[in-house]
C-alpha positions in Angstrom: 16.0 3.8 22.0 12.9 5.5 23.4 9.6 3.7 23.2 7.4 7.0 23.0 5.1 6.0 19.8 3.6 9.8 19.9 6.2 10.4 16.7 5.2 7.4 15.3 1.8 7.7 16.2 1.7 10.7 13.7 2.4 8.3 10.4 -0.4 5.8 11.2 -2.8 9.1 12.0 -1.7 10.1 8.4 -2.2 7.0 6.7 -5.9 6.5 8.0 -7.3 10.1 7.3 -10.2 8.1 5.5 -13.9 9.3 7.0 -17.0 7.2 5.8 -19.0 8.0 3.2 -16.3 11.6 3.6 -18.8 13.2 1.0 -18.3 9.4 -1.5 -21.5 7.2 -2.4 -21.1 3.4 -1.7 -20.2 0.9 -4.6 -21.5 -2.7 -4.8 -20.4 -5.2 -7.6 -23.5 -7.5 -7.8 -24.5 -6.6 -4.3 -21.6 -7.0 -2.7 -20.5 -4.4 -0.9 -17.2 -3.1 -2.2 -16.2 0.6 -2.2 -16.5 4.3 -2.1 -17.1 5.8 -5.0 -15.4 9.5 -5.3 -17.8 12.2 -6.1 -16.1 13.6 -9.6 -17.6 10.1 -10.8 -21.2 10.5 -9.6 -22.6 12.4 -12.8 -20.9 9.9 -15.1 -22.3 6.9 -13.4 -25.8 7.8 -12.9 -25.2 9.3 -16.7 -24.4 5.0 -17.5 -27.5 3.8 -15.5 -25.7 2.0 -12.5 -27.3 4.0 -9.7 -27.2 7.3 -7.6 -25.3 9.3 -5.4 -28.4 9.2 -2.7 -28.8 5.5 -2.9 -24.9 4.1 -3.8 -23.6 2.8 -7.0 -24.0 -0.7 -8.2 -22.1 -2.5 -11.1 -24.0 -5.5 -11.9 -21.9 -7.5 -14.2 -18.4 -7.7 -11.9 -16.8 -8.5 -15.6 -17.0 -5.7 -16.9 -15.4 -4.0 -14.7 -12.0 -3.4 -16.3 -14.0 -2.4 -19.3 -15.6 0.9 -17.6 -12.2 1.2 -15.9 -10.4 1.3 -19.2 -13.5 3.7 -20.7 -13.6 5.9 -17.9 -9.3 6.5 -18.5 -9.8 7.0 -22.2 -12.4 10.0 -21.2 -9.5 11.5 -19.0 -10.8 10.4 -15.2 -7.4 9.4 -14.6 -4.3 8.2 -16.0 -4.1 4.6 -16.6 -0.9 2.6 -15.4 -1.8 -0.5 -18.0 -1.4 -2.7 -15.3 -4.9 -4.6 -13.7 -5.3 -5.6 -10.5 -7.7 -8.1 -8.9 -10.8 -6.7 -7.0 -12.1 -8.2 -4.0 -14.8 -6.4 -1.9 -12.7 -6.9 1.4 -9.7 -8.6 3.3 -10.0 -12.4 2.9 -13.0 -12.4 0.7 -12.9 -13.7 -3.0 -12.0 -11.6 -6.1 -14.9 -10.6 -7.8 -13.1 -8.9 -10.7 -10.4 -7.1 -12.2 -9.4 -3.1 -13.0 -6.9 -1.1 -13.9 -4.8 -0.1 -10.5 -4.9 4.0 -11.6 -8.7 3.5 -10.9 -9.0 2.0 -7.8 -9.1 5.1 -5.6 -11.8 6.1 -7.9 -13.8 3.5 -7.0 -12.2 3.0 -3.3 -11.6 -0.5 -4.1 -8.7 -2.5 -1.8 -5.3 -2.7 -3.2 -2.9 -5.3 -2.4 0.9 -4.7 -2.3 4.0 -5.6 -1.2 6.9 -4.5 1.0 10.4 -5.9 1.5 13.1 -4.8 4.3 16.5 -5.6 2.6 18.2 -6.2 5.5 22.6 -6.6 6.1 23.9 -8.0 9.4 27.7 -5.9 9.8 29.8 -5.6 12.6 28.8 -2.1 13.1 24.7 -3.8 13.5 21.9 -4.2 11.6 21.5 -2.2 8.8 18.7 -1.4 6.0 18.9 -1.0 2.4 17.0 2.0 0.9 16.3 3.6 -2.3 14.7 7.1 -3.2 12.0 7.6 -5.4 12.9 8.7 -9.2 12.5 12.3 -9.9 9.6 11.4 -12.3 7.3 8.9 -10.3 3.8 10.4 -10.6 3.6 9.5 -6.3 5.6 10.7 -4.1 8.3 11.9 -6.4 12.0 11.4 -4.8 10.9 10.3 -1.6 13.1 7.5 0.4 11.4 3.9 -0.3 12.1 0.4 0.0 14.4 -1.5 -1.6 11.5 -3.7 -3.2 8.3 -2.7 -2.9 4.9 -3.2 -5.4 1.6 -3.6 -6.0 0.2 -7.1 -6.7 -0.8 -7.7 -10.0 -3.9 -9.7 -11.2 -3.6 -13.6 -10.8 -0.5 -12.8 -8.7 0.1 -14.3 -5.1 2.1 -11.8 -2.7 5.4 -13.8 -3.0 5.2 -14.0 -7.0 4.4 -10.2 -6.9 7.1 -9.8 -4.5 9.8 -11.9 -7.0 8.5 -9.8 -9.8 9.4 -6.4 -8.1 12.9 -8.1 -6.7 13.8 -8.3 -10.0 12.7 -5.1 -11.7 13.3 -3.0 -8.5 16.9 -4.3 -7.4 18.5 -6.8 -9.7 17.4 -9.3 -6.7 17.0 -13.0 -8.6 14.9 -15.3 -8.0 16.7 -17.6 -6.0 17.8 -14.8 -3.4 14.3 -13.5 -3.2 13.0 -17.0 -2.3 14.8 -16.8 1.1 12.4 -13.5 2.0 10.2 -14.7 4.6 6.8 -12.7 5.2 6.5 -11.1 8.7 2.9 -10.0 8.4 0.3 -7.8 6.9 -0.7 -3.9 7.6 -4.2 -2.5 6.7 -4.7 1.1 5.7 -7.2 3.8 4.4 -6.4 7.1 3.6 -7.6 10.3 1.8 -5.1 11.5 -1.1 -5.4 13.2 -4.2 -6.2 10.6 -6.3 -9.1 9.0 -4.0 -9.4 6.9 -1.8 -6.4 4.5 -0.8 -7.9 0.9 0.9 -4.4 -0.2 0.8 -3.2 -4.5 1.9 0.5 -4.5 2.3 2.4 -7.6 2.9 5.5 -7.3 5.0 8.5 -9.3 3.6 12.6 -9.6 5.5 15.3 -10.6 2.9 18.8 -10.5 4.8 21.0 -10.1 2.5 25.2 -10.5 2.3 27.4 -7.7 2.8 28.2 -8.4 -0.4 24.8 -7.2 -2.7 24.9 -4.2 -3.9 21.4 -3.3 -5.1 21.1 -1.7 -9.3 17.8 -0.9 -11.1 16.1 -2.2 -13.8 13.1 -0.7 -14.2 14.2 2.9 -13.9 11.7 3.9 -11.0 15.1 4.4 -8.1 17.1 7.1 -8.6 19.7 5.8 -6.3 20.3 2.9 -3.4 22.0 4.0 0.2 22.8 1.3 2.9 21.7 3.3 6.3 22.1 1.8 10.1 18.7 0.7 11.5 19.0 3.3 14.1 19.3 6.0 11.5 16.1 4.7 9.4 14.6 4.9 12.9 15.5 8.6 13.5 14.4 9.6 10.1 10.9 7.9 10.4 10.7 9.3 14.3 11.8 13.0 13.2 10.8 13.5 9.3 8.8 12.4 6.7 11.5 12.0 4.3 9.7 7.9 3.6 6.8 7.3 1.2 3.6 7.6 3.4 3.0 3.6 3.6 7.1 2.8 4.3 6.9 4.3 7.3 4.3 2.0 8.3 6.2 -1.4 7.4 9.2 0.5 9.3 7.7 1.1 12.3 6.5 -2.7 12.1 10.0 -3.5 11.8 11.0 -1.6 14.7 8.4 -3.3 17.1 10.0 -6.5 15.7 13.4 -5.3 16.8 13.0 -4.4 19.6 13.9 -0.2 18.8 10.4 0.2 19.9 8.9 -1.7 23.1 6.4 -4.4 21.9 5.4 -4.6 25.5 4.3 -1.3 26.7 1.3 0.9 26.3 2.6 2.3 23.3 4.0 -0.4 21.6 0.5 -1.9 22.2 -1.2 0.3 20.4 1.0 0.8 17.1 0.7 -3.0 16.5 -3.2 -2.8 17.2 -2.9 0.0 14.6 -0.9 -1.5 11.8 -2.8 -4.7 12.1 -6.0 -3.2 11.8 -6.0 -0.2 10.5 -7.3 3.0 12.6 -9.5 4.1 9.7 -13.4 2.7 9.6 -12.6 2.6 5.8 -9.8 0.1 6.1 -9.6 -3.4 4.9 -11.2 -5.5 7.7 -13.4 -3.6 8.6 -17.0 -3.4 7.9 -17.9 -1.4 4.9 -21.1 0.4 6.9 -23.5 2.4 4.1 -22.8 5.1 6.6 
């Protein structure tokens, strides 16, 4: 396999478009540094009293936070997913409140998520189980994806969100899903079209036996392929058939495996990359009032 990253390269570039303040004000909760508020909110905040788009935004009561989330979705700022999410202001630092998890680009708050490789040992190699995207997802409509993958809920750890998912995603119980172990964590922020994405993802390896075949519960995978690892490699080298952030955790997997040199230059520089993000907006990294 070649180690040259500059196809690789091209995902991470993509997934940490985001530019400080990129034409957003800043957004405190009680003080605390926390996000980047988009500018098709700035009338409607000032309108409520909580600041400016010279001098930043500042929600003093963290609490109520859900509430303006869930107000601000009733008036038609976005479209809610009825499903909160815990806010903390940065990587490592203590949740502060909660909100719905269609609003957090609005606010360019950090989202935490999680990612699974489900991975089958054969005698013809290593191999990875993929789904594509339903027809009607409202991201990245029928686009290759993971077998589990998910957002963490509120009052959820990473493994309980990861369970969850298992189970709604691919039939996975929870007694298989308890043998995934967690490789690691990527950090990301990009610009897409609805906000800004300050995105957490924990990386999660579940072999599984030859005999699993994946089924759906939840409706959101139209349809499951097993693929070689070599040829989930070429697709993420030559296309961008993946969801934006699976090509990440792929490319982490590759550096894992070997299918991409860990050692050299390159190899280098994509771990630097996923671990820390390549954006000044991404999680770990100081939130400048730039």
């Amino acid at each position: 396999m070649s180690s040259d990253p500059s196809p690789f390269m091209r995902h991470l570039q993509h997934c940490n478009s985001a530019t400080l303040p990129g034409g957003r004000a800043p957004f405190s909760l009680a003080g605390t540094p926390s996000g980047w508020i988009t500018p098709a909110l700035f009338d409607r905040l000032e309108n409520a009293g909580l600041g400016s788009r010279a001098q930043g935004f500042d929600l003093p009561h963290p609490d109520r936070l859900e509430a303006l989330g869930e107000t601000l979705a009733a008036e038609g700022y976005y479209k809610s997913h009825h499903e909160v999410f815990d806010v903390m202001p940065d990587l490592g630092e203590p949740v502060l409140g909660r909100i719905d998890r269609g609003a957090l680009p609005l606010f360019g708050l950090v989202a935490v998520g999680v990612h699974m490789n489900g991975l089958v040992r054969t005698p013809r190699g290593l191999h990875l189980w993929v789904g594509r995207r339903a027809a009607n997802k409202r991201l990245d409509p029928s686009k290759l994806d993971h077998l589990v993958a998910g957002g963490m809920p509120a009052g959820h750890t990473p493994f309980e969100a990861l369970t969850k998912e298992a189970a709604e995603e691919a039939s996975i119980g929870p007694e298989l899903a308890a043998q995934a172990t967690q490789t690691g964590r990527i950090v990301y922020a990009l610009n897409r079209e609805e906000g800004l994405r300050r995105d957490i993802l924990y990386c999660y390896d579940l072999y599984l036996p030859e005999s699993f075949t994946p089924a759906a519960a939840d409706g959101e995978v139209e349809s499951f392929a097993l693929i070689a690892l070599e040829e989930a490699f070429r697709i993420v080298r030559d296309t961008d058939d993946f969801k934006f952030n699976v090509n990440l955790v792929l490319i982490d997997l590759f550096l894992r495996q070997g299918l991409i040199d860990p050692a050299s230059p390159e190899g280098r520089m994509l771990r630097a990359g996923l671990d820390k993000g390549l954006s000044p907006a991404s999680p770990g990294r100081t939130l400048a009032r730039a």
